[in-house]
N, C-alpha and C positions, 0 to 999 in steps of 0.2 A: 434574591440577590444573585448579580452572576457573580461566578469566583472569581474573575477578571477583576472583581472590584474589590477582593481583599488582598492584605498585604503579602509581599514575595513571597517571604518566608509559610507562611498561613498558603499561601499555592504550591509553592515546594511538597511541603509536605503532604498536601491532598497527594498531589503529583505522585511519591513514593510509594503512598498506600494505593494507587491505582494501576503502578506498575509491577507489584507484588502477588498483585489480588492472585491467591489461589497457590500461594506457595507455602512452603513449612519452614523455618528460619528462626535461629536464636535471638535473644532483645535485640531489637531492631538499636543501632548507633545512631548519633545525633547525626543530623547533616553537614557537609560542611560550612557552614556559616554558624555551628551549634547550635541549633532550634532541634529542642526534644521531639520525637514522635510521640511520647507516652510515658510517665513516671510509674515505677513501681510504689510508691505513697499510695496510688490510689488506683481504683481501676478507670478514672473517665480522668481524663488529661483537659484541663483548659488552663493554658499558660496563662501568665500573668498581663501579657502583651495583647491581650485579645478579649472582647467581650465573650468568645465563642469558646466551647469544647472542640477539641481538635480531636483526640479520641478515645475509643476505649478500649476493654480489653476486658475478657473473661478469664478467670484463673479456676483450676480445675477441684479444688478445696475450698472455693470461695465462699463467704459467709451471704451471699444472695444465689437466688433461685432464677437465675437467666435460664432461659431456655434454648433447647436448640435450634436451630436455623432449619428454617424448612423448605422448601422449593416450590414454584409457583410453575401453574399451567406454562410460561413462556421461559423456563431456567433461572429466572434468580431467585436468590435468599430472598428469605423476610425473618428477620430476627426479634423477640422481645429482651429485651436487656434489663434488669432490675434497675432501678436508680440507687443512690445512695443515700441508706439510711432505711428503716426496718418498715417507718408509717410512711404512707402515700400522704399524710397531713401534714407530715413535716418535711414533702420535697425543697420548696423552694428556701428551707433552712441553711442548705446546701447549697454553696459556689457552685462546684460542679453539677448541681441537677441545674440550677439557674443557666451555666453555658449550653447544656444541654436543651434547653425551654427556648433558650435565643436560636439556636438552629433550626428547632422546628419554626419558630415565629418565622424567623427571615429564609429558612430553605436554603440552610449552611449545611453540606456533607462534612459525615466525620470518615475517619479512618476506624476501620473493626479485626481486630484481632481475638484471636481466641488458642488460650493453652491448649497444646495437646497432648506433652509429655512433660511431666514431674522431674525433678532432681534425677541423679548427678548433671543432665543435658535437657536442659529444661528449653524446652521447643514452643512454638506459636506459629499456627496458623494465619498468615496474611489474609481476611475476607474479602479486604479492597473497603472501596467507600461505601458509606451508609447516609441514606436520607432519612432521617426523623419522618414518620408521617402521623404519628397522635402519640399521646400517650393514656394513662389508662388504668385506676387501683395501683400504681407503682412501677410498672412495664411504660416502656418508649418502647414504641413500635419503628424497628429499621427496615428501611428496603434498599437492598442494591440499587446501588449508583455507578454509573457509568458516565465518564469524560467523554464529552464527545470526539473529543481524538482518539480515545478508544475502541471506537465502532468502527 
């Protein structure tokens, strides 16, 4: 799917997390038109408004086993991210692994963040966007994405 063909808001926000990518920053604020980046509820955000996960987020005492992001022969990430919920039997029990499963189907980028400093200034790295490319025993495989206004 190109992003062109999702809604404003749903481009917006890719938008944000693209112009971010690589920076360190408190909870990201809604946009102006109020569309959330990401809820503290959960770590994988998919609004109510959308078939899709918009994105996630790693917390640095979190009850799953994401891994760290690692770098490829050509600079970018490729990240594994836990789904939600303990069995890989019961992904699709979950809304959010379900928005998640729609991305990889239709090759929707999300936005990916990850804690990196705890209370009193609780910080988050910007990764920028993420393309689903399998998933896997419980892991979604991410790869950097890049807009092509980007390049």
């Amino acid at each position: 799917m190109k992003i062109s063909q999702l809604p404003d808001k749903h481009q917006a926000a890719l938008k944000w997390f693209s112009e971010r990518a690589g920076l360190v920053q408190p909870w990201p604020r809604s946009l102006d038109d109020g569309t959330l980046l990401a809820t503290r509820a959960k770590g994988i955000y998919k609004p109510k408004w959308s078939e899709y996960a918009l994105s996630i987020r790693e917390t640095i005492d979190g009850p799953y086993s994401d891994k760290d992001p690692t770098t490829t022969p050509e600079g970018k990430w490729v990240y594994k991210y836990f789904q939600e919920g303990r069995s890989p039997l019961e992904r699709d029990y979950f809304f959010t692994n379900r928005g998640l499963v729609k991305c990889l189907q239709d090759q929707v980028p999300i936005g990916v963040m990850r804690q990196v400093q705890l209370k009193p200034t609780v910080m988050y790295r910007i990764l920028g966007l993420g393309l689903i490319s399998s998933w896997d025993e419980g892991y979604f495989y991410i790869n950097e994405f890049r807009l092509v206004s980007d390049r």
